[in-house]
C-alpha positions in Angstrom: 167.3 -44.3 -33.4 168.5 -47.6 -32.7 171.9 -46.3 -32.6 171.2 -43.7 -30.1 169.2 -45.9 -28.1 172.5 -48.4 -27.7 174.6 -45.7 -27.2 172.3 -44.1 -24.1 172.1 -48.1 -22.7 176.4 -48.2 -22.7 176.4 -44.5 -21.4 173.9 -45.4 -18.9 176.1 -48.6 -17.9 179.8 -46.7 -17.9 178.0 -43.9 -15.5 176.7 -46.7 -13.2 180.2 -48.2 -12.6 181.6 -44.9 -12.2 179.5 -44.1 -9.4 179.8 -47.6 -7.6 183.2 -47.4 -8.3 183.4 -43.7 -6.5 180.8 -45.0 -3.7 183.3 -47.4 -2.8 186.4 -45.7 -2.9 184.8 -43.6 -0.7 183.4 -46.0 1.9 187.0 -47.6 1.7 188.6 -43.9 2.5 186.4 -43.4 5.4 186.9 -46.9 7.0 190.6 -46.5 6.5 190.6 -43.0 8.1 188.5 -44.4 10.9 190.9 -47.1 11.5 194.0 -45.3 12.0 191.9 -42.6 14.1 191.1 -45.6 16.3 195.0 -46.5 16.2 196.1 -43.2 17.4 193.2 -42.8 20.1 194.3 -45.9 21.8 197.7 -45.7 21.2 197.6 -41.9 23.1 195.7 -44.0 26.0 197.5 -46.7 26.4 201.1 -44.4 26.1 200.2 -42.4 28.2 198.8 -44.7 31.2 202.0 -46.7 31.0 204.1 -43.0 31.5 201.1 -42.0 34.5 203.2 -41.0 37.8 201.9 -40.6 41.3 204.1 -38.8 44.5 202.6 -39.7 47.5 203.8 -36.3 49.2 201.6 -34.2 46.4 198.8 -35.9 46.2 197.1 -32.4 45.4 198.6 -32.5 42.4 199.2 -36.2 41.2 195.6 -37.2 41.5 194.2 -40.1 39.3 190.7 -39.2 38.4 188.1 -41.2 36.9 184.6 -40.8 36.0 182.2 -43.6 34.8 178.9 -42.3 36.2 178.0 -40.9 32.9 177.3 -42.2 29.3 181.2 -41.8 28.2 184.1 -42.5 30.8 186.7 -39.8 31.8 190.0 -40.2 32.9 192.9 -37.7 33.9 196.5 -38.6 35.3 199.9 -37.2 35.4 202.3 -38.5 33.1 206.3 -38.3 32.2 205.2 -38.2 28.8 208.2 -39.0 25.9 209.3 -36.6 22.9 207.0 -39.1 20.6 203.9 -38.4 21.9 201.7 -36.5 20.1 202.5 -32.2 20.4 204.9 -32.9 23.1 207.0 -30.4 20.8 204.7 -27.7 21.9 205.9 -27.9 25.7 209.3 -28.0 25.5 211.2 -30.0 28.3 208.0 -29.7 30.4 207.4 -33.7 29.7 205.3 -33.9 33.2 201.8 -32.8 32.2 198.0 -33.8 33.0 196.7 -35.9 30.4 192.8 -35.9 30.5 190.9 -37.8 27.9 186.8 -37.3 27.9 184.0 -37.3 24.8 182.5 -34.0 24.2 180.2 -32.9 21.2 181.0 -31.3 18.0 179.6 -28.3 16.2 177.9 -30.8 14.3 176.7 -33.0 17.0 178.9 -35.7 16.3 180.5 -37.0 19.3 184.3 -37.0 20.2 187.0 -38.3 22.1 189.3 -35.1 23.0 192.6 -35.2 24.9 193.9 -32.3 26.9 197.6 -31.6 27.9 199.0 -29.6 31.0 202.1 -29.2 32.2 201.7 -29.6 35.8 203.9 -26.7 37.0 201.9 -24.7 35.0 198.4 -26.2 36.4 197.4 -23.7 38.7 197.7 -21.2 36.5 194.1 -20.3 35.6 195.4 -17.8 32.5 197.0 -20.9 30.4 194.6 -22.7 28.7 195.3 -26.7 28.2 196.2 -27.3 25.2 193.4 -30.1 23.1 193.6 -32.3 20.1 190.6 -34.5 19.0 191.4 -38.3 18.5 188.4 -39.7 17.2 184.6 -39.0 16.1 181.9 -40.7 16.1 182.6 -42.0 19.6 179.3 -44.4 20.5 181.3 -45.7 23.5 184.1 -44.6 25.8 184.2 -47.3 29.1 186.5 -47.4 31.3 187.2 -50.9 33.8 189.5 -51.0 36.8 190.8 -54.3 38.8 190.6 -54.6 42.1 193.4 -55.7 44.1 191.0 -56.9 47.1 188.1 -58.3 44.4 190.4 -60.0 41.9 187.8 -58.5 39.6 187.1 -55.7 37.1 185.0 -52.6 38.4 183.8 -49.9 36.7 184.0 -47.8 39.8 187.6 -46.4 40.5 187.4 -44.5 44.1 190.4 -43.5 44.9 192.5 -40.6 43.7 195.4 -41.4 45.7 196.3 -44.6 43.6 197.0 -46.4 40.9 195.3 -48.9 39.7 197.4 -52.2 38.3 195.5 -52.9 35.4 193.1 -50.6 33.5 190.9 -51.7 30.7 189.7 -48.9 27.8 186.9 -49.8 25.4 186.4 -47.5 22.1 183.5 -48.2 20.5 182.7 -45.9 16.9 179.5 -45.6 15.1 176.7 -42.5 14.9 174.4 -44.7 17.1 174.7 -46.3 21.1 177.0 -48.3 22.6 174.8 -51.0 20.8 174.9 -50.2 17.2 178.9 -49.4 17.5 180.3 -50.1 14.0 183.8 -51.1 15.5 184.8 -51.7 19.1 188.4 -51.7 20.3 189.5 -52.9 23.7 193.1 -53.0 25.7 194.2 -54.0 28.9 196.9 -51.8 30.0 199.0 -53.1 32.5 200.3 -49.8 34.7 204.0 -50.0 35.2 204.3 -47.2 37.8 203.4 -47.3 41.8 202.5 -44.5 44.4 206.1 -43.2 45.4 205.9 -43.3 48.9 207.0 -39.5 50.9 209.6 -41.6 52.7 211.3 -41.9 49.5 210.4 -38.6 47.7 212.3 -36.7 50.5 215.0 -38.7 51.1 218.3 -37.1 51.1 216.5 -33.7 51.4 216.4 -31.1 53.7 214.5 -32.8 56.8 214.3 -35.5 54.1 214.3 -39.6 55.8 216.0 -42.2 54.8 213.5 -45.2 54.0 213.6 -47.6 56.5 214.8 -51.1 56.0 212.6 -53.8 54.2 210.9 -50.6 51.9 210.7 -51.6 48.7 208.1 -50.0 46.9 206.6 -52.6 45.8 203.2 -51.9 46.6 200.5 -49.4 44.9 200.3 -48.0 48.4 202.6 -45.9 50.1 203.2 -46.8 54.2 200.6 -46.2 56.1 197.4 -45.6 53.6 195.0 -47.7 54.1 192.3 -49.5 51.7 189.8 -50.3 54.0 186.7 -48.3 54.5 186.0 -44.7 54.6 187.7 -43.2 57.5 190.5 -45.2 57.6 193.9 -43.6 57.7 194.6 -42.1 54.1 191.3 -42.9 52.7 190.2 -40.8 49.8 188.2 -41.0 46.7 186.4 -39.2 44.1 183.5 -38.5 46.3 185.1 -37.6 49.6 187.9 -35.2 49.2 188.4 -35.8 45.9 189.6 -33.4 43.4 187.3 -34.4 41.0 187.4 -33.7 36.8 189.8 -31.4 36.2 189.1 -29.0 32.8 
């Protein structure tokens, strides 16, 4: 009896470590798989807003949306995206596409951050169905903060579609909870390398095409003549006037 009573007690003690041992191996799996999920999310955002690209002569179609009036931010934007992006293999040489990132729900209620591609030539095309890829779950927080050129400060509010903003700021936050009980939180300030090319420029050497006058650089966000002052001023437009809004 003794004997069998020691015996149970070691049993007992191997099958403890055993399970801590598979408890964390497991918790060590998931924060490792959670960690290069957050890697590629923000990598795919941050790619992909330094490749954005805006023509100032089709604005119809070069529009730079963005949505922070809900709980999770939404953001869509043409790109020239590059043979490394993730499933650029699936479109060929069509590398200009609508990128649109947004957090939707799972079939298990778990939230996630989903990115859409479309090539743009093949936008209006209402039979061709964008083509999606989830980055990360358990999204508790998706913000998105703009800097104004006129505030010399970060907003959460980006107005207008016509533009591109200088510096955008993405927050990732992951956890089953809200924004306040986020487990991890991942920020980066993205530094947009591309400006508005101004008409002037896009149709130069064209049929009917002008040459840009003297002293046009394109240095500025803007092309000549849009304005940034209030609405009603020439070239005004944002999401809520004449906006083209989310695009699915």
């Amino acid at each position: 009896m003794i004997a069998i009573t020691i015996l149970g007690a070691v049993l007992t003690a191997i099958y403890s470590s055993w399970s801590a041992i598979v408890r964390a191996a497991k918790v060590g799996l998931d924060s490792a798989a959670r960690m290069q999920r957050t890697r590629m999310a923000m990598r795919c955002l941050v790619d992909s807003l330094m490749c954005a690209q805006m023509f100032g002569a089709n604005w119809d179609f070069y529009s730079f949306d963005a949505d922070t009036s809900s709980d999770f931010g939404f953001l869509s934007f043409v790109a020239r995206l590059p043979v490394s992006f993730p499933e650029s293999g699936l479109f060929g040489d069509q590398v200009l596409r609508r990128v649109t990132f947004q957090v939707e729900n799972s079939q298990d209620g778990r939230n996630q951050l989903v990115m859409y591609q479309m090539p743009l030539l093949a936008e209006t095309n209402s039979m061709q169905k964008p083509f999606q890829i989830v980055l990360a779950r358990d999204i508790s927080q998706f913000t998105l903060d703009f800097w104004g050129s006129q505030t010399n400060d970060w907003s959460s509010e980006w107005r207008f579609t016509n533009q591109i903003p200088k510096l955008v700021r993405v927050t990732l936050g992951y956890g089953k909870g809200y924004a306040s009980e986020s487990d991890d939180i991942c920020t980066r300030v993205v530094a947009m390398s591309s400006i508005v090319v101004p008409p002037a420029y896009q149709n130069a050497g064209g049929p009917g095409g002008n040459v840009p006058p003297p002293g046009m650089t394109g240095g500025s966000n803007l092309p000549p003549g849009i304005a940034t002052g209030p609405p009603g001023s020439r070239g005004f437009r944002d999401s809520q006037s004449g906006g083209s809004g989310r695009v699915r």
